[in-house]
Structure formats: C-alpha cells, structure tokens
N, C-alpha and C positions, 0 to 999 in steps of 0.2 A: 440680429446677432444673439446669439446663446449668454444667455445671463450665468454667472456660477452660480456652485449649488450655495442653498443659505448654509451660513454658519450653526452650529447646536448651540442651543441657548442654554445659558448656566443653570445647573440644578436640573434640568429638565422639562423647562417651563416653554409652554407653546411659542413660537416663535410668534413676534407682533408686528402685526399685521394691519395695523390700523382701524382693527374692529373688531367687538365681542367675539371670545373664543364659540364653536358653537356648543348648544347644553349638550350636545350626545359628546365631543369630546370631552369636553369637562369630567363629563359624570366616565367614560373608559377610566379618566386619568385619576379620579376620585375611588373606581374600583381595582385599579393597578395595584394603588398605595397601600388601598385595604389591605388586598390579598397580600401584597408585599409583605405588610407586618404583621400579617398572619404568620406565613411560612417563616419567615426568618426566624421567628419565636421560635416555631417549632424544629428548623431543622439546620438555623445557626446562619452565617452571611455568605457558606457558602452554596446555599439554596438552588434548586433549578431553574432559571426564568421562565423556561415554559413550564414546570409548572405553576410556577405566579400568573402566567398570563393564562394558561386554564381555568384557576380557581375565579380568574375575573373576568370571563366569561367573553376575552376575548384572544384573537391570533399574537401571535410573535410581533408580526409586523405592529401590529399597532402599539402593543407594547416601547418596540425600539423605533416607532414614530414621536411616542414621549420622553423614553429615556434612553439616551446615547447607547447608554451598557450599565454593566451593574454596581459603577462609582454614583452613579446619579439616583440610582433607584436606592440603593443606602443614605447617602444622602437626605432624600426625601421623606422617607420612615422614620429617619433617627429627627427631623425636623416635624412631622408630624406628633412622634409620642415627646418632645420637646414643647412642642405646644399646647396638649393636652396637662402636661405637668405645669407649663406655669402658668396659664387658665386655671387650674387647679388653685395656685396660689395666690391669685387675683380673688375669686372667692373666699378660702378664708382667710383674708383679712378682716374678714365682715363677720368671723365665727364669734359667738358668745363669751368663751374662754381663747384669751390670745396663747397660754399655753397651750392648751388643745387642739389649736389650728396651726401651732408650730410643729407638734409631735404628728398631726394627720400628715402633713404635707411630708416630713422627715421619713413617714414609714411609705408613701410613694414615692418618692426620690428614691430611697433601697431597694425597691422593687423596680423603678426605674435604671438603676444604675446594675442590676443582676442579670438582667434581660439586656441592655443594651451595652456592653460592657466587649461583647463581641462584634459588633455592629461597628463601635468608633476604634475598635482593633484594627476592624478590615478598612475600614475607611481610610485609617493612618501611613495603613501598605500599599493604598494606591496613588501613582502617581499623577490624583486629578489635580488640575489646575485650581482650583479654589480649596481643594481641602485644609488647608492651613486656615483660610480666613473663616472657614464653616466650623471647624472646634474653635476657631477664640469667640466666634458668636455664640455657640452653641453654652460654652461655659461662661461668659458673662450673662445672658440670658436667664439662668442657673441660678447663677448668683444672685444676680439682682431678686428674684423671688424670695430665696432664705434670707438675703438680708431683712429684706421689707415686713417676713415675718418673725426674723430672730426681733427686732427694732422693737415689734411693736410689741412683743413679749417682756423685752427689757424694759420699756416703756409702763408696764404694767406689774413692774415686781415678780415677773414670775420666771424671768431668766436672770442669769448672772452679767452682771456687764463688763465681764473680762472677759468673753466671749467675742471670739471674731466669725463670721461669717464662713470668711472659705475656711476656715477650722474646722467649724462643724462638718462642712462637706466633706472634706479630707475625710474625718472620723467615718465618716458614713458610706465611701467611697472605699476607705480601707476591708469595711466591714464586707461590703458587696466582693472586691477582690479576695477576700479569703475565705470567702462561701460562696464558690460557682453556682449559679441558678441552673445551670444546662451540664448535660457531663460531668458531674461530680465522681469526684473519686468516692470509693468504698467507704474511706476515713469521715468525710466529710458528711454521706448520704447517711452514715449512721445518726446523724443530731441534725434530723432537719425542722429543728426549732432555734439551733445554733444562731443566725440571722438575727430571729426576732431576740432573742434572751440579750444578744449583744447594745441591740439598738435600745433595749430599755434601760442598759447601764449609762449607756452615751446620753439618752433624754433625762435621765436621773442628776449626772454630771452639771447638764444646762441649768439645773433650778438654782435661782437664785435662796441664799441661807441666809 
C-alpha cells in the first residue's frame, strides 16, 4: 500500500528518520544557510532562491529538499545570526570590564538589529505556522543575553540600576529603525555615522553617577 508523502518538518529541519542525518546533507544544509545570509544581507528578504542555492553550490531541488519555501529559509538565517549574537554574549560575560562587554555586545545587537530588521518584517508577512512562536523566542532569547550583561554591569557600579533590560533594547532598536542599514534614503545616507553617534549617547545614559 502507498504510504503518504512525509509531512515538512518545522524550520526546515531534516525529517527523523531514526538515524544520523548524513555529513554531505548536513554540510548542503549548513552551506544553504551560509549563502542564505549572505544574499539577504545583500539584496534584502526578497532575495532569489536560486541564486542562494548557486552561491551554495548546490540545485534548486536540494535546496527545497531542506526548506519548504522561503518562510523557512528566513527563519533559519534570522535563528543562525541569533545565535551568533548570543554566543556573543555568553563570552563577554567573562570580559574584564563588565561595562565594556555591555557596550561590545550593544554595538552588535545595532548591527544586528540594522541588517535583520527586514528579515523579521518578511517573516511577520508570512503566513507560516510557527512564526508567532519563532519571534517570542527569537526576542526572549535577546533579552535574556542584555539582561545577564546589563546585571552584571549593575552588579559592578558601572550601570545605573533603574535601568530595565527591554528598555535598553527598545532604545537600541529604536535607533536601528530610524537609521536603515540597506536602502537608505538621501537624508539619512548623508550622516552615516548617525548610528554610531546615537548609540554612544544611549551607552553614556546607562552609566551609573
């Protein structure tokens, strides 16, 4: 009797099978991602899949053997440079200066939040089935990293402790929305140190007096 077909597995992740995926799919699906958040960098969410699956050096098909379409492949990018950033903030916590390792991490989150800004736009307009539960993770995730480094700053005299956590984000989030990283208008391309000038006001604000 004909079996139906398998179900797509959420996010895009290998359907299980009861035994290690094999290393060559791995590694396609590992160079998918790359190229993934390569291109979107460059040419925004709504990117050509084949050329993503060009620059990863492999077909179409294999490509939409990993991921459904291109809610999943957003997805997956916006959870890769998610995880790079709070990696990020797992290390300094261990930095010498807890102010230091608050402000390193704050100007990666800005950069973080300039580049991916259009990513969780598109993600917002599609109507996958997990995407509601992939932004509440995506921003407690977030959070939990500033907290752990706003804390340990407070912890150390060098933050104010009327300082809330998703505050800071907010600030920092605000800053990223009215300085586009991609596409900027004329007004905006003229001061592109605008960003940075704002975010040393907001790290200025955090020091405890």
């Amino acid at each position: 009797m004909n079996q139906p077909p398998a179900e797509p597995q959420p996010h895009g992740r290998p359907p299980a099978v009861g035994r290690p995926a094999r290393a060559d799919a791995v590694r396609n699906r590992e160079r998918i991602v790359a190229a993934a958040r390569e291109t979107f960098t460059e040419a925004g969410p709504e990117a050509s899949l084949n050329e993503i699956a060009r620059r990863a050096g492999v077909g179409p098909g294999t490509l939409y053997r990993n991921f459904s379409g291109r809610p999943e492949l957003l997805a997956a990018v916006l959870n890769d440079r998610i995880d790079t950033l709070c990696t990020r903030a797992r290390g300094l916590l261990s930095a010498d200066s807890a102010s230091d390792g608050l402000a390193e991490w704050l100007h990666a989150f800005l950069d973080h939040a300039r580049v991916n800004q259009g990513l969780g736009g598109a993600l917002m307009l599609q109507e996958l089935e997990t995407t509601g539960a992939l932004g509440t993770d995506c921003h407690q995730r977030i959070l939990d990293s500033v907290s752990a480094l706003l804390t340990r700053a407070q912890d150390h005299g060098a933050a104010r402790r009327d300082l809330a956590p998703a505050d800071l984000l907010q600030l920092v989030v605000g800053i990223a929305l009215s300085t586009p990283h991609k596409k900027a208008s004329k007004a905006s391309s003229d001061d592109p140190e605008q960003a940075e000038r704002l975010l040393r006001l907001v790290l200025d604000a955090t020091k405890a007096h």
